[in-house]
C-alpha positions in Angstrom: 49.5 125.1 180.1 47.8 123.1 182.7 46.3 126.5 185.3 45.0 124.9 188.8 46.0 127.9 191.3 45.5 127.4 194.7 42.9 129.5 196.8 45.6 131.6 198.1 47.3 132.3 194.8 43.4 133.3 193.4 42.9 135.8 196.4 46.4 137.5 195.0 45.3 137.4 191.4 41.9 138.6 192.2 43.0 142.2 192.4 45.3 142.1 189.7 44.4 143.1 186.4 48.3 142.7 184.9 50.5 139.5 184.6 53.2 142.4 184.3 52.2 145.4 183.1 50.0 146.5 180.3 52.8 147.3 177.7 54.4 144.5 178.2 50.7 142.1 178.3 49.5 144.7 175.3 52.5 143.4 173.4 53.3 139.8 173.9 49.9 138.2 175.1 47.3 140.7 174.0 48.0 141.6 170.8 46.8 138.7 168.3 43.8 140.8 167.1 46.1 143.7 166.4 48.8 141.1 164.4 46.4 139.3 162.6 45.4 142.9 160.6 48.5 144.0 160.1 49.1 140.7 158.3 45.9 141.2 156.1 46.6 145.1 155.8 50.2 145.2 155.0 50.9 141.8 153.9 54.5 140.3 154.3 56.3 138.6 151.4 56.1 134.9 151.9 59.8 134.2 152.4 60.0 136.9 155.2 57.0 135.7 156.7 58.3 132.5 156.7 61.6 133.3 158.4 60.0 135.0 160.6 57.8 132.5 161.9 60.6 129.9 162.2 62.4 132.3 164.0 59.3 132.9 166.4 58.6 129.1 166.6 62.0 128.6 167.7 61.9 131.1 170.2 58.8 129.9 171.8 60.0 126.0 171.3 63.0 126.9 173.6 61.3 129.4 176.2 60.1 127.0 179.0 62.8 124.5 178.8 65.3 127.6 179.4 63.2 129.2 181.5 63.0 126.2 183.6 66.8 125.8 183.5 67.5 129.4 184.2 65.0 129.4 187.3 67.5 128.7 190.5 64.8 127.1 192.6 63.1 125.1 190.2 66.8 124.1 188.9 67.5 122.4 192.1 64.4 120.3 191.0 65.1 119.3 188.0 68.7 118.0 188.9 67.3 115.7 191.6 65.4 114.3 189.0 67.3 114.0 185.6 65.4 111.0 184.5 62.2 113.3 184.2 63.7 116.4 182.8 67.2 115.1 181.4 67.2 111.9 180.2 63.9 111.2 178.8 63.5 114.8 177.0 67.0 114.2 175.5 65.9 110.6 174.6 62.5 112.1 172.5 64.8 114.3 170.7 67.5 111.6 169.5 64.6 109.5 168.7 62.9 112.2 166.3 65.9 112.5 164.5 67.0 108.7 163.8 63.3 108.6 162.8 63.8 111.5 160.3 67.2 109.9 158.8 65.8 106.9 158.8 62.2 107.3 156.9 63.5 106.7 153.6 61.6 109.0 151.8 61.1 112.3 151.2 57.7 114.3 152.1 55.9 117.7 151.1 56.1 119.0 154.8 54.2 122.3 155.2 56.4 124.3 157.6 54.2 125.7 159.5 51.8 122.8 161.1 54.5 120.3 160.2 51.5 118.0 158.5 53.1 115.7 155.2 51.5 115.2 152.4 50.8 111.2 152.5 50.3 109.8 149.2 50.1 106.5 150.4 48.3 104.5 153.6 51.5 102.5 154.0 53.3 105.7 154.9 52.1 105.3 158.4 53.8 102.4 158.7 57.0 104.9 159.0 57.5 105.9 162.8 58.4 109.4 161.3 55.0 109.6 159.7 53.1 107.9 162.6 54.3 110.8 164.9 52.9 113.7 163.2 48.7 112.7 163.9 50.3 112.3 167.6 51.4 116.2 167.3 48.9 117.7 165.5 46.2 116.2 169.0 48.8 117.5 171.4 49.6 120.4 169.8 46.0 121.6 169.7 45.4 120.7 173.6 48.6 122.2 174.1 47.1 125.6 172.4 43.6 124.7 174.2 45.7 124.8 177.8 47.5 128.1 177.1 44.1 129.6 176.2 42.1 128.3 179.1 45.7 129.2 181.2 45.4 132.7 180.2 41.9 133.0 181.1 42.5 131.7 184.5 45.2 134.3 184.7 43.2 137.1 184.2 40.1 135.8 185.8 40.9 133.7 189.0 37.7 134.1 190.1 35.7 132.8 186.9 34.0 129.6 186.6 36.9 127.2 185.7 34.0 125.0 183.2 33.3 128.5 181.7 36.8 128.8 181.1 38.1 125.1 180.1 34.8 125.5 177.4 35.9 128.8 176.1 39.5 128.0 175.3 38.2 124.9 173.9 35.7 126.5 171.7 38.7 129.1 170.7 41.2 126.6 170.0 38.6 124.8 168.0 37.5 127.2 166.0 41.1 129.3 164.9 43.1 126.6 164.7 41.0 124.0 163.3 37.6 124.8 161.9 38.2 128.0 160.3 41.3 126.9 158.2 38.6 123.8 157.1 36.0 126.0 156.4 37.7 129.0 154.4 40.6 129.0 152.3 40.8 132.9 151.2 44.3 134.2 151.8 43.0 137.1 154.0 41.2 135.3 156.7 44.3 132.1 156.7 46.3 135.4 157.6 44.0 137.0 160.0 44.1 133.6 162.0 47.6 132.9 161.7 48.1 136.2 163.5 45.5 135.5 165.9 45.8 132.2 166.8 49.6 131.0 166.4 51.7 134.4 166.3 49.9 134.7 169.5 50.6 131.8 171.4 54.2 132.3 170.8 54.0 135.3 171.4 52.2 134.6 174.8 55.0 131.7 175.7 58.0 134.1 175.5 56.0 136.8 177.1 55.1 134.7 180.2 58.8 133.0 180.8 60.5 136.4 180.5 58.3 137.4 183.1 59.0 134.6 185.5 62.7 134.8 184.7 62.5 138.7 185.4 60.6 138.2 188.5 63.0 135.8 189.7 66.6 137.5 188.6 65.0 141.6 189.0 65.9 142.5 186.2 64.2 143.7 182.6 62.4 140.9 181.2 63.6 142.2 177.3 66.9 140.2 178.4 65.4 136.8 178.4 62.9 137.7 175.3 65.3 138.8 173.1 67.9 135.8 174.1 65.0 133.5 173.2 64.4 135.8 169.7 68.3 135.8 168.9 68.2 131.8 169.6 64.8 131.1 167.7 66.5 133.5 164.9 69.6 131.0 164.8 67.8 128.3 164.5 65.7 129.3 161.5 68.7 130.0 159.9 70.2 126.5 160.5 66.6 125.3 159.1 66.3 127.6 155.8 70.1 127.3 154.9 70.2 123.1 156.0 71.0 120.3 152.6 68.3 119.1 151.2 68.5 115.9 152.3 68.8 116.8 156.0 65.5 117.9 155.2 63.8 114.8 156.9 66.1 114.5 160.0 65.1 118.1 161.1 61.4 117.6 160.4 61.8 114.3 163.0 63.9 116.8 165.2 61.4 119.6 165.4 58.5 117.4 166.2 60.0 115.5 169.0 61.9 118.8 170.1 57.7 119.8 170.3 57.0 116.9 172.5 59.5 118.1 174.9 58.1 121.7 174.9 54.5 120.2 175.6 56.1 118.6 178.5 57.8 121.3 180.1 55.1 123.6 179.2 53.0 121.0 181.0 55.5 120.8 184.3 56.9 124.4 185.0 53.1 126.1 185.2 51.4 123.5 186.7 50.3 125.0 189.7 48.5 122.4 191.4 52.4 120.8 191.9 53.5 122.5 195.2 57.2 122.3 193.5 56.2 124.4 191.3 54.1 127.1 193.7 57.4 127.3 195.4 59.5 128.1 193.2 57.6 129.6 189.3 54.7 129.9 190.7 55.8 132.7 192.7 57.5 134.8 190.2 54.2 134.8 188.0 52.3 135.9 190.9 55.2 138.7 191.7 55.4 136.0 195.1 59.4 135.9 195.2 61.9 137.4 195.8 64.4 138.6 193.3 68.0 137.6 192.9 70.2 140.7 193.1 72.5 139.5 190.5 
């Protein structure tokens, strides 16, 4: 998430050691460390962990496009401007999964990164297959932004370089280099914990607290509603036909463009749209809804 706060909003964060409280930052943007041992400790049975992690994914997928939706004043935005958050969205969606009915073959997809197992150069050749390189870059700047988004968060005062290099290095090294490097079972799980339970972790945690800050009430509502609909969702994945197989794959990885973009709009900072409205409620700015 692109993090450019303004002087004013720094001065506010300056004294704050919280985004909402420590519980609530110990649990759902903290706690990666703590995850990624319980996962080496008391390891889960594949198919759970699995489910699980759909469900998560999902969940996170869907938590700044509804917490942009749900937002009232950023809302009002967004419908004077369907083309940017409407139409086009909806259009990268539709396209991902003509792309996925239409590939004509089926590919060993890992579930997790959503790479394919390309036996063949001419395989690019299939817009389905041409997309995924595209996802895997964005993806890992997406995790890079979160990361250096983060550190801004809890360190407006710190040397933004500092910062962009750390969440580089970060991003570089658990998401990338050490799954390159090592392939024991103990330290893929340490780092899946770490690096990707985390970030989705961190996205749900954040939007609940916007939407919480902007409604005043308990930010467990819009969690859970987000858990509940990434739950659903997994189910639709593990229990779709087999030959719908490819159609999802194409829906998932255009549904991840559109979560890049939101991700991208509704904490940009530097946008005074969005100081106005979200920006506020993560700096505990607004003021609450009583409904």
């Amino acid at each position: 998430m692109p993090w450019l706060a303004d002087r004013a909003v720094q001065r506010h964060r300056s004294s704050v050691i919280w985004v909402h409280g420590p519980l609530w930052d110990g649990f759902w943007i903290l706690s990666g460390p703590l995850i990624g041992l319980a996962l080496v400790l008391a390891p889960v049975p594949t198919p759970v962990l699995l489910a699980a992690f759909i469900g998560l994914n999902g969940g996170h997928l869907l938590a700044p496009v509804a917490m942009a939706w749900s937002h009232d004043g950023f809302r009002q935005i967004m419908l004077a401007q369907k083309m940017k958050y409407v139409l086009i969205p909806a259009a990268i969606v539709v396209m991902g999964g003509v792309f996925g009915a239409t590939v004509g073959k089926t590919f060993q997809v890992n579930p997790i990164t959503l790479s394919v197992k390309v036996g063949d150069w001419s395989d690019y050749a299939r817009p389905l297959v041409a997309l995924l390189p595209l996802y895997f870059v964005w993806n890992a700047y997406h995790f890079c932004m979160q990361n250096y988004g983060f550190l801004r968060l809890y360190r407006p005062g710190g040397d933004r370089v500092m910062a962009i290099q750390w969440a580089m290095f970060a991003t570089l090294f658990g998401l990338i280099i050490v799954p390159e490097l090592f392939h024991q079972a103990q330290v893929s799980l340490f780092f899946f914990g770490l690096v990707i339970v985390n970030h989705q972790l961190a996205a749900i945690g954040l939007s609940s607290h916007v939407w919480a800050n902007c409604w005043g009430r308990s930010p467990l509502w819009f969690a859970g509603a987000l858990l509940a609909a990434g739950a659903a969702l997994a189910w639709l994945m593990l229990h779709a036909a087999a030959e719908a197989a490819m159609t999802i794959i194409g829906l998932r990885v255009t549904a991840g463009f559109v979560h890049f973009l939101y991700d991208r709009w509704v904490y940009k900072i530097s946008d005074p749209q969005v100081q106005a409205t979200i920006g506020r409620d993560i700096f505990c700015l607004g003021t609450a809804h009583s409904g």
